[in-house]
C-alpha positions in Angstrom: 97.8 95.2 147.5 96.2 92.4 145.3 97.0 89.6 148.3 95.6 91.8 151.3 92.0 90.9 152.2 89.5 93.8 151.7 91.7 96.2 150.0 89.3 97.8 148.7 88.7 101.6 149.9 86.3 101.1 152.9 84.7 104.5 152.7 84.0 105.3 148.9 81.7 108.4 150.2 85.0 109.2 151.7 87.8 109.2 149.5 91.5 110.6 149.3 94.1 109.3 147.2 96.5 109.0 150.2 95.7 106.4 152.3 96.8 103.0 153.7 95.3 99.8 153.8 96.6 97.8 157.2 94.3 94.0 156.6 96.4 91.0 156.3 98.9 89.4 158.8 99.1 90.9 162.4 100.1 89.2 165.3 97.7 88.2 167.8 97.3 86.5 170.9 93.7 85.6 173.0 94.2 87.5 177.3 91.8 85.5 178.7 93.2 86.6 182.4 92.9 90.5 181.2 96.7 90.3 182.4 98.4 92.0 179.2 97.9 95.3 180.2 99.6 94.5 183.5 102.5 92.9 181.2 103.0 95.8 179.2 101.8 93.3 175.9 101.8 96.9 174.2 106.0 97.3 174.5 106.3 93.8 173.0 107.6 93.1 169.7 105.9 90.1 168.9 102.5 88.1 170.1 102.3 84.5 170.4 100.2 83.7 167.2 98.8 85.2 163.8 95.9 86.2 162.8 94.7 87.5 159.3 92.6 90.9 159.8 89.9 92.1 159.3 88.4 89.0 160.3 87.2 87.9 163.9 89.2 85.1 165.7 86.1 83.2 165.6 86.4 83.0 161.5 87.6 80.2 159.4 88.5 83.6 157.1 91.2 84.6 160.3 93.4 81.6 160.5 92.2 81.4 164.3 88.6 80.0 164.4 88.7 79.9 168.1 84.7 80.0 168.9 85.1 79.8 173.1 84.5 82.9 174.6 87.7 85.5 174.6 88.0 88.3 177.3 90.1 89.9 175.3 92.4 90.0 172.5 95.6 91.7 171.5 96.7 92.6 168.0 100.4 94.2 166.8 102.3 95.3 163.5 104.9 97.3 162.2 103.9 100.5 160.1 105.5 101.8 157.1 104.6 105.5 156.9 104.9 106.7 153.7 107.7 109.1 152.5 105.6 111.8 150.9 103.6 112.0 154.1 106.0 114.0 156.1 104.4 117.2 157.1 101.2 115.7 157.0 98.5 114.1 160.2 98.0 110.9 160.0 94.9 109.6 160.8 95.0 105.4 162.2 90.9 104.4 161.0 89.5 101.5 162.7 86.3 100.4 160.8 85.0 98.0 163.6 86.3 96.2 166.6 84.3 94.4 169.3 84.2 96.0 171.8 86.2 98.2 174.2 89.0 98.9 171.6 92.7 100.9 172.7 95.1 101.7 170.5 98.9 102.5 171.1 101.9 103.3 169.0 105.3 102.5 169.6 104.0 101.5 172.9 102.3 105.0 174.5 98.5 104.4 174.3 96.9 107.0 171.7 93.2 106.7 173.0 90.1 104.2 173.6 87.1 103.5 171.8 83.6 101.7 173.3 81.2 100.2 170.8 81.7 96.9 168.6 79.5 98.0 165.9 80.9 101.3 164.7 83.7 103.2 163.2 86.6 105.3 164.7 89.7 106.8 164.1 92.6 108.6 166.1 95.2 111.3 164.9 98.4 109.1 165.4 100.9 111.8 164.3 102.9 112.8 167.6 103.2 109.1 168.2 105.3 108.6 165.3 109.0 108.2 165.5 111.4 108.4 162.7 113.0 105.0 163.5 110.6 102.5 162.9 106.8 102.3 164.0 104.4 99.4 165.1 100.7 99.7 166.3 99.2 97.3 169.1 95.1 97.0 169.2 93.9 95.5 172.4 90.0 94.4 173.0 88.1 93.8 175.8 84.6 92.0 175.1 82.5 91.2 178.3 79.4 90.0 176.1 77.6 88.5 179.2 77.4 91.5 180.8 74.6 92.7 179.8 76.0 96.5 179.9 77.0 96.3 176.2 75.0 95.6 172.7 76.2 92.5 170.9 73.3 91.7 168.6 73.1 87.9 168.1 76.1 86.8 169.4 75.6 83.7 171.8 76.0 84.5 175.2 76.1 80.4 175.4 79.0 78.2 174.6 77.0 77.6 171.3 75.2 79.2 168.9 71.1 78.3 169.3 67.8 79.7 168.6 68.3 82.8 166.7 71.7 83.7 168.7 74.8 82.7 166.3 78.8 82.7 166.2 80.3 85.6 168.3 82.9 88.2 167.0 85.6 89.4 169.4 88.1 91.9 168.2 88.7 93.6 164.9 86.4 92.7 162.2 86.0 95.4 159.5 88.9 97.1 157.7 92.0 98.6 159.4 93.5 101.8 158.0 96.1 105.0 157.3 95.1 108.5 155.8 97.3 111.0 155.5 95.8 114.9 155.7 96.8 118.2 155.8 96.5 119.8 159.3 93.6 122.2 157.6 90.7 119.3 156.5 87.2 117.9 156.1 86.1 115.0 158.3 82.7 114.6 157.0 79.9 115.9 155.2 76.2 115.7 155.9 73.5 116.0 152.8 70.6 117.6 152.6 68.8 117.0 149.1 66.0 119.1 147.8 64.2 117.7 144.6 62.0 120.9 144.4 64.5 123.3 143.7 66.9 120.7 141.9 69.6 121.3 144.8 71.3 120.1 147.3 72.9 121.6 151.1 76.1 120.5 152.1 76.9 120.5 156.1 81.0 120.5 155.9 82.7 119.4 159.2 86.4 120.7 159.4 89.3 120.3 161.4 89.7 123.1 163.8 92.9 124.1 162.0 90.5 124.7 159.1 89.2 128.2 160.1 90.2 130.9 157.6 90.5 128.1 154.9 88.5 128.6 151.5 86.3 126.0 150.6 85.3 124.9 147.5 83.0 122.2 146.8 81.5 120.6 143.4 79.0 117.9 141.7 79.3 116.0 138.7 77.1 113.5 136.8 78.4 110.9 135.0 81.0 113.4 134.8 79.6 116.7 133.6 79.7 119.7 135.8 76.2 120.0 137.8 77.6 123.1 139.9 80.0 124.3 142.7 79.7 126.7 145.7 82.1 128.1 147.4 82.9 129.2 151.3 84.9 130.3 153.9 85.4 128.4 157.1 84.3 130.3 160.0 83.8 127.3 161.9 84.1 124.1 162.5 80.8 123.5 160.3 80.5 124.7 157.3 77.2 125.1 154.9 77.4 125.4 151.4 74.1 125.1 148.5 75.0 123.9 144.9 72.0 124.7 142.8 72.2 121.6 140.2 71.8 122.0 136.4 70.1 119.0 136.1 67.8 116.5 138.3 68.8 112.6 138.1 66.6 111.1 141.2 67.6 108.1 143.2 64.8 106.0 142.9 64.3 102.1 143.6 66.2 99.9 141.0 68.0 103.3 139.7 70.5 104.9 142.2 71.7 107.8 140.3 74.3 109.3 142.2 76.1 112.7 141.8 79.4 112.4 142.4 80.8 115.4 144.4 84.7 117.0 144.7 85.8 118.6 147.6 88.9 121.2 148.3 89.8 123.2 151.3 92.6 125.5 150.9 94.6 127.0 153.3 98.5 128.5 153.9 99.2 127.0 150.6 98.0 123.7 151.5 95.0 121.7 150.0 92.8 118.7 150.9 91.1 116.8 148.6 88.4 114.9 149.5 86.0 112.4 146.9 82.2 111.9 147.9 79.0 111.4 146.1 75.5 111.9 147.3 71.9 111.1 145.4 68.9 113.5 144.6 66.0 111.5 147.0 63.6 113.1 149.8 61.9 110.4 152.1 58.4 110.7 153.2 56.0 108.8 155.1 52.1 109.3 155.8 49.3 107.2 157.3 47.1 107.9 154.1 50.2 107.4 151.4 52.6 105.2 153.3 55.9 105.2 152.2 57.3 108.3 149.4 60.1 108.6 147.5 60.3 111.7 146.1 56.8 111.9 146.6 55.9 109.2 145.1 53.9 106.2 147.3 56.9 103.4 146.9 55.5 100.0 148.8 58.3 98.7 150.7 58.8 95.1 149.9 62.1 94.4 152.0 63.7 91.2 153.4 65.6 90.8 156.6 69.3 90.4 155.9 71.2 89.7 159.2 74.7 90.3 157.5 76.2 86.7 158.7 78.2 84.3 156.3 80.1 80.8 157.1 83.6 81.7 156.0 83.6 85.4 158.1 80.7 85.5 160.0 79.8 88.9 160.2 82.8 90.1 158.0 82.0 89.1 154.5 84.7 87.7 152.6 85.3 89.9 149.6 83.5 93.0 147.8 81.9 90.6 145.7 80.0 88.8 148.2 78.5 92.6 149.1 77.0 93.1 145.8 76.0 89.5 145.6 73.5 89.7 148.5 71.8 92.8 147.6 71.6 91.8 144.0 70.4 88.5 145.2 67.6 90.1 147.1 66.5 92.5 144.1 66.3 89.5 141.9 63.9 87.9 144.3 61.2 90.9 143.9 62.7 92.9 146.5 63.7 96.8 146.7 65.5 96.6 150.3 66.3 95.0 152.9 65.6 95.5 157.1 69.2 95.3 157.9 69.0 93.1 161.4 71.3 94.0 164.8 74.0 94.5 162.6 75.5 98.1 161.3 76.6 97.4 158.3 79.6 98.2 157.0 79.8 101.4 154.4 80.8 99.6 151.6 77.2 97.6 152.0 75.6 100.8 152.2 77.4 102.3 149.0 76.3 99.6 146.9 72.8 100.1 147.7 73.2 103.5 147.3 74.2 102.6 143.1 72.4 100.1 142.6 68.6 101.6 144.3 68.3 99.4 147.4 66.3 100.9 150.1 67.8 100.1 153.9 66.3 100.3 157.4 69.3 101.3 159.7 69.5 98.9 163.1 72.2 98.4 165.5 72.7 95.5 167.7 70.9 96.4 170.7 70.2 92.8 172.0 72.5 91.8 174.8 72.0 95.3 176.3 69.7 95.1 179.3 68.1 98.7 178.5 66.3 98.7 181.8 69.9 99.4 183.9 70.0 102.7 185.0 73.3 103.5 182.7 72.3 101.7 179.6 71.5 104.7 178.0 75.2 105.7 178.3 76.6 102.4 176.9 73.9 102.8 173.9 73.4 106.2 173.0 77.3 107.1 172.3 77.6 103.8 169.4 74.4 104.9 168.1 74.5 108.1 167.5 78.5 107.6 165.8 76.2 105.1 163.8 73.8 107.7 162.2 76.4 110.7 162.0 78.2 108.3 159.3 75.8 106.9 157.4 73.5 109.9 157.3 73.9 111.0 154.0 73.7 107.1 152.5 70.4 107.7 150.0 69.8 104.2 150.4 69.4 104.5 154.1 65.5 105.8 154.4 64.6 104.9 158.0 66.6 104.4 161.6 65.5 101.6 163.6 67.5 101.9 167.1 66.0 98.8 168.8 64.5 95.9 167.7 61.8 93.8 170.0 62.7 95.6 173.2 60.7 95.5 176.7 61.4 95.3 180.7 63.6 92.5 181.3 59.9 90.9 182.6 58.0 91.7 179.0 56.1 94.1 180.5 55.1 97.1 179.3 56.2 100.4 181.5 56.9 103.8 181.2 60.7 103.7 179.4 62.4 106.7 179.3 65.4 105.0 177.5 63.3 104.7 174.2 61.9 108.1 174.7 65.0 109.3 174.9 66.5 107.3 171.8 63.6 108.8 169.2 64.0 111.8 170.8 67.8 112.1 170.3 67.6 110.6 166.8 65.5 112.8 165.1 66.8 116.0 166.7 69.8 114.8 164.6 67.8 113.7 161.6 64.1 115.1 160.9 65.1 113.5 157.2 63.9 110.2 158.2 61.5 108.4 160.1 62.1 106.2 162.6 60.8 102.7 164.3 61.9 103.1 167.8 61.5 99.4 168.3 60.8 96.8 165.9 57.9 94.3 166.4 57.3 95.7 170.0 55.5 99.1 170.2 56.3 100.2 174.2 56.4 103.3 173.3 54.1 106.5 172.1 57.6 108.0 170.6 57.4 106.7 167.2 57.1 107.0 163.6 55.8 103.6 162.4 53.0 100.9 164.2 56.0 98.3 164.0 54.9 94.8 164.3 56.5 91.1 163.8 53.8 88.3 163.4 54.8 84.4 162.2 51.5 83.1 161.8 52.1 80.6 159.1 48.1 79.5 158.5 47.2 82.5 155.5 43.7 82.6 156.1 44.1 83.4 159.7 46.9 85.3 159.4 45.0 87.3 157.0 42.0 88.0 159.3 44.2 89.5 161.8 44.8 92.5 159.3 41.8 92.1 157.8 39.8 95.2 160.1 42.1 97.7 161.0 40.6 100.3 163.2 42.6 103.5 164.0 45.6 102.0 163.0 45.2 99.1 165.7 46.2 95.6 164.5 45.8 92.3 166.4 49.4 91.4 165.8 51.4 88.3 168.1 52.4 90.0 170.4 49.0 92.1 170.9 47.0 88.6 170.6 48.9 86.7 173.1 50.7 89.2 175.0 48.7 92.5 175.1 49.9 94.2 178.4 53.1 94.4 176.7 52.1 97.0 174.1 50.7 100.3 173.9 48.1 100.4 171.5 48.9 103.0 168.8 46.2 105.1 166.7 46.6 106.5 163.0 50.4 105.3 162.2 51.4 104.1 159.3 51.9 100.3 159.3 54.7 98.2 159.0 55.2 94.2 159.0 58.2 94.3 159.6 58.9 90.4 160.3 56.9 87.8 158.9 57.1 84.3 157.0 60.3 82.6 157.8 58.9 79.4 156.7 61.1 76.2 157.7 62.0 74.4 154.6 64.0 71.3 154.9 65.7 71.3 157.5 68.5 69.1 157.5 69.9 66.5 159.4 70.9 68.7 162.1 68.7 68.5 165.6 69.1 72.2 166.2 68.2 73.4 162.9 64.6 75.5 162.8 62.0 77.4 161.2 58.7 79.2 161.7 55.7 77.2 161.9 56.0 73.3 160.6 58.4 72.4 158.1 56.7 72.3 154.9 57.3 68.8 152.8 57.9 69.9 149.3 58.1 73.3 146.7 54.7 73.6 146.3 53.6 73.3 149.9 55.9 76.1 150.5 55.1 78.6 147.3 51.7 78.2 148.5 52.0 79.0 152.1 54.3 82.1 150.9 52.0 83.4 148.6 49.3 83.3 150.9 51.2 85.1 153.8 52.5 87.7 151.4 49.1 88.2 149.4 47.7 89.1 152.5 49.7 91.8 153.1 50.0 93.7 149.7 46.1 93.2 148.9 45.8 95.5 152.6 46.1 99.2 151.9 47.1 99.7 155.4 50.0 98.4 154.8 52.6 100.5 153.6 55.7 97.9 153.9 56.6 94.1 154.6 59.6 92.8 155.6 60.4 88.7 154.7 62.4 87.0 156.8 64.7 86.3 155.7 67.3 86.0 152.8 70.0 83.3 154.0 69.8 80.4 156.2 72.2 81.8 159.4 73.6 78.6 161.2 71.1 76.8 162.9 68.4 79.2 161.6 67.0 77.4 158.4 64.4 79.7 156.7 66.3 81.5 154.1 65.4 81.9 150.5 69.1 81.2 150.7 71.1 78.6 152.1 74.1 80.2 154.3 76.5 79.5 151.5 74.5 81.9 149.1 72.7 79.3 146.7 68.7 79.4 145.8 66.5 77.6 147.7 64.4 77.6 144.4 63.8 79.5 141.2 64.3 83.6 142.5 62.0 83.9 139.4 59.1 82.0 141.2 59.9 84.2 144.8 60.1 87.3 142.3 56.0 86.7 140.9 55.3 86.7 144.6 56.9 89.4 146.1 56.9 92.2 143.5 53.1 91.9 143.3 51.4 95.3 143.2 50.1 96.6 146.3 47.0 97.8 147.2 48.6 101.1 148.8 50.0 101.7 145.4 46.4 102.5 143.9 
């Protein structure tokens, strides 16, 4: 598997020994006329070009780098199943495709998928025949609709502003697992410092019932416990008291690692996980806890894009290198910015300590249609049912900078709706309902983006903070589109984005004027970023943001991953003490 793209395991909170990477060559072809369906492009046994998954057609990374807009796209291969699966299900996994996504095998469509941001999978095992096998992936993307999320993808030709290079199709890993008929398909964690334990929510297959469950947690590979059950259901809860407490704490992501086996008729499923020791608080008067302790958020906004793959990145590596890129300029997370990420992201931040804010792509939605709410609410909920038990994730944020399609503010039942749904699901975490726009009294956080780039006046406008109230951009210039909120805690959220040089390129931008040289810029940062952590009502800020994306010049970064300057320099800024710390 060393020359397929991505081979790595895509779900390492997920693992089973028997399983099938599908990235590399597939055929593909663009169906601009939506006509394929009518020609039965499914039956065929060949498409009219290549393309190398999991990245978009828009990528260099593909072999395609078509950037025009696509309709939709098609994608086929032939499978090799396995010997030593017979008697098994197997289960096809798509990690991400963009954005109304059908799958068929051997030509008889298995089942359809809506949503370009999160993950899916069918049971492909009656589809199978024992002559030969080949799968066929077709896409439909309307991005200017304005019934679908798409983040920032350019609805023009071009990219511009803060709107970049589209994605169309597949663009995280494609997969096979093999399972017995009786077995787990997720786990939920619920960690509990106090009494050194931890819950475990099992979700089964329904063949499952009657099967014995055992379940047990290792560190660094001594035995921390076990607990056993049987499956009544198909939810399963079992407690493992732990013989020892390693916390997950910023910089130090101590994980548990955690075995699973469900036995039944003879038959057992193994399943590989991990979880970490953490509880997430947060209060007006302490701001943001870990584990009760007041942590001050210093994250940066990481919008997930890179040249090669655009919002695929290139290789494992490149992962790691971004959040460890981030930590070495003073950081301990990262706002991650109308982009789910993929898991593998989230498992690195869950070893290496990396607190995440969890967004999806809600821009391109218009939210004000009277069925948004059932275009959204399906992707976002698949969202936080996966990544639920990621320790690094410590916050949802569903929407980001969201009013009436006339920036007014109104009653909105959609966002009422979305915090409401959210934490019925998860009272683990808090949430922002929308970021940098507060149109809404269903929230957990006083949200709010301001690029004032003068640090003496953007100082003053946090300077007197009265029940929580802050005279923020958007409430300066733009107050009917807010309602005022009273006794939150408070989050900058966005802030900074200081244009550095931006090169010979008439599109490329910044916040504020470009500064003209190091020291200019270190001074305005320091001033901007001063202001916040010297403000005790401040429990978090969020930089934006850590690469240059295309057009958008204001990275620490540049696009292809090299320092702007010394991260050393950015580091004695932004790891500061704050004054909420005290």
């Amino acid at each position: 598997m060393n020359n397929i793209p991505r081979n790595e395991h895509p779900r390492p909170d997920r693992h089973r020994d028997s399983w099938l990477c599908l990235n590399g060559t597939w055929d593909f072809e663009i169906d601009n006329a939506l006509v394929g369906k009518a020609k039965k492009f499914y039956e065929r046994d060949s498409l009219d070009a290549k393309i190398t998954v999991p990245f978009c057609p828009e990528s260099r990374l593909s072999g395609v780098a078509h950037t025009d807009f696509m309709n939709a796209v098609w994608y086929r291969r032939d499978l090799d199943i396995p010997a030593d699966w017979a008697g098994k299900r197997v289960i096809f996994h798509i990690d991400a495709c963009d954005y109304k996504t059908t799958l068929y095998i051997n030509g008889k469509k298995v089942g359809t998928h809506s949503g370009g941001y999160t993950s899916f999978q069918f049971d492909i095992t009656d589809y199978l025949s024992h002559d030969g096998n080949y799968a066929t992936i077709y896409a439909e993307d309307d991005l200017r609709s304005e019934k679908q999320v798409s983040g920032k993808q350019s609805h023009s030709l071009g990219s511009y502003g803060c709107y970049y290079t589209r994605t169309t199709g597949i663009w995280q890993t494609v997969w096979l697992e093999a399972v017995e008929p009786a077995h787990i398909t997720a786990y939920k964690v619920f960690a509990n410092i106090s009494t050194t334990s931890v819950s475990l929510e099992v979700l089964t297959s329904k063949a499952a019932v009657g099967a014995s469950l055992e379940v047990s947690a290792y560190y660094e590979g001594k035995p921390m416990g076990s607990a056993t059950a049987t499956v009544n259901s198909d939810s399963t809860t079992v407690k493992i008291k732990l013989a020892e407490a390693h916390l997950w704490e910023c910089g130090n992501g101590r994980l548990y690692d955690l075995s699973f086996k469900l036995t039944k008729d003879g038959k057992t499923d193994l399943l590989d996980g991990y979880f970490g020791l953490r509880e997430v608080a947060l209060t007006r008067e302490k701001g943001l806890m870990i584990n009760g302790k007041t942590v001050f958020g210093r994250f940066v906004l990481d919008q997930g894009f890179n040249p090669e793959g655009i919002i695929t990145a290139p290789n494992d590596e490149h992962l790691v290198f971004d959040i460890e890129a981030s930590m070495a300029c003073g950081f301990n997370g990262a706002r991650l910015h109308q982009k789910v990420f993929e898991p593998r992201f989230l498992y690195h931040a869950d070893r290496l300590g990396y607190m995440v804010w969890g967004e999806t792509g809600n821009w391109g939605l218009d939210h004000t249609l009277s069925d948004a709410i059932y275009n959204f609410l399906p992707e976002w909920l698949e969202e936080v049912e996966r990544d639920f038990s990621h320790p690094s994730l410590i916050g949802w944020c569903p929407t980001n900078e969201t009013w009436d399609r006339h920036g007014r503010q109104q009653f909105n039942p959609f966002l009422d709706s979305i915090y409401d749904i959210t934490k019925a699901i998860d009272k683990t975490r808090p949430v922002i309902t929308s970021s940098g726009s507060y149109p809404t009294e269903r929230t957990d956080v006083h949200d709010v983006h301001d690029y004032e780039q003068d640090p003496e006046k953007f100082r003053s406008y946090y300077s007197e903070i009265e029940n929580g109230i802050v005279r923020d951009q958007i409430q300066r210039k733009s107050p009917r589109r807010q309602i005022s909120k009273t006794n939150l805690p408070i989050f900058v959220s966005e802030y900074g984005g200081i244009g550095w040089v931006m090169k010979e390129d008439a599109t490329a931008w910044g916040y504020g004027k470009s500064v003209e040289g190091e020291e200019e810029f270190f001074e305005r940062l320091e001033g901007l970023t001063d202001a916040l952590l010297e403000n005790k009502d401040i429990f978090a800020y969020c930089y934006t943001q850590l690469t240059d994306v295309e057009q958008e010049q204001n990275g620490l970064l540049t696009y292809d991953r090299k320092f702007n300057f010394d991260p050393e320099r950015y580091k004695r800024i932004f790891a500061k003490k704050a004054a909420i710390e005290d």
